[in-house]
C-alpha positions in Angstrom: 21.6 -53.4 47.3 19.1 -51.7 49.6 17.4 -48.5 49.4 19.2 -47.4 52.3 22.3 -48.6 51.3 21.8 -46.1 48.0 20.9 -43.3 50.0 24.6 -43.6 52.1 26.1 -44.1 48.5 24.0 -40.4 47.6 25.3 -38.8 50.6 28.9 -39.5 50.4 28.5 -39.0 46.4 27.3 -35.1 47.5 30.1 -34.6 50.1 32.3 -35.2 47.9 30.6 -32.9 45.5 30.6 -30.0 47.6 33.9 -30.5 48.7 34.6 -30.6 44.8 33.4 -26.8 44.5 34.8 -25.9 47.2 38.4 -27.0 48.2 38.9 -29.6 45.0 39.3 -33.2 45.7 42.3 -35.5 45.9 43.0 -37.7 43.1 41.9 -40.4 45.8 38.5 -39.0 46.8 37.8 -38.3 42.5 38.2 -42.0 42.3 36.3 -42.6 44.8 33.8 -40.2 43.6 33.5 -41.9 40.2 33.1 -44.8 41.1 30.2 -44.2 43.4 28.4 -42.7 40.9 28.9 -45.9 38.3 27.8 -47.9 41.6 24.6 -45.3 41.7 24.1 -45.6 38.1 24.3 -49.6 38.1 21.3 -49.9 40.8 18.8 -47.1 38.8 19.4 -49.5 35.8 18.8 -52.5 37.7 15.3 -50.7 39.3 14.4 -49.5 35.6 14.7 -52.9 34.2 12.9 -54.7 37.1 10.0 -52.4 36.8 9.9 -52.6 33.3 10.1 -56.3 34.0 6.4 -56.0 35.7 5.2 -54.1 33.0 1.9 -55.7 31.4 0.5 -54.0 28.3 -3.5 -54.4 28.0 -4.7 -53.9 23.9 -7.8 -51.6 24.1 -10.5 -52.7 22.1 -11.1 -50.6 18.8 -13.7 -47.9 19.6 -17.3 -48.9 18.1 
């Protein structure tokens, strides 16, 4: 998935938040709502482990 691909996926995510506080969702849209946000949550765990991936750790030497 692409970054802006995410950010539609974080802009319908917040409509539907407002709309949340302010009218109250259909059963539909809460649905919806969830399962947007495990979609979100799926790609930050995806960017966390490929960066963590890339990740070298260097050993100082011990301090003379």
């Amino acid at each position: 998935m692409s970054t802006s691909a995410i950010q539609i996926f974080i802009e319908r995510i917040n409509e539907l938040s407002r709309k949340k506080r302010t009218v109250g969702l259909e059963e539909w849209e809460a649905a919806e709502q969830e399962a947007l946000r495990q979609e979100y949550l799926t790609f930050i765990r995806e960017q966390v482990k490929e960066t963590l991936s890339n990740v070298q750790v260097e050993e100082d030497s011990p301090l003379q």
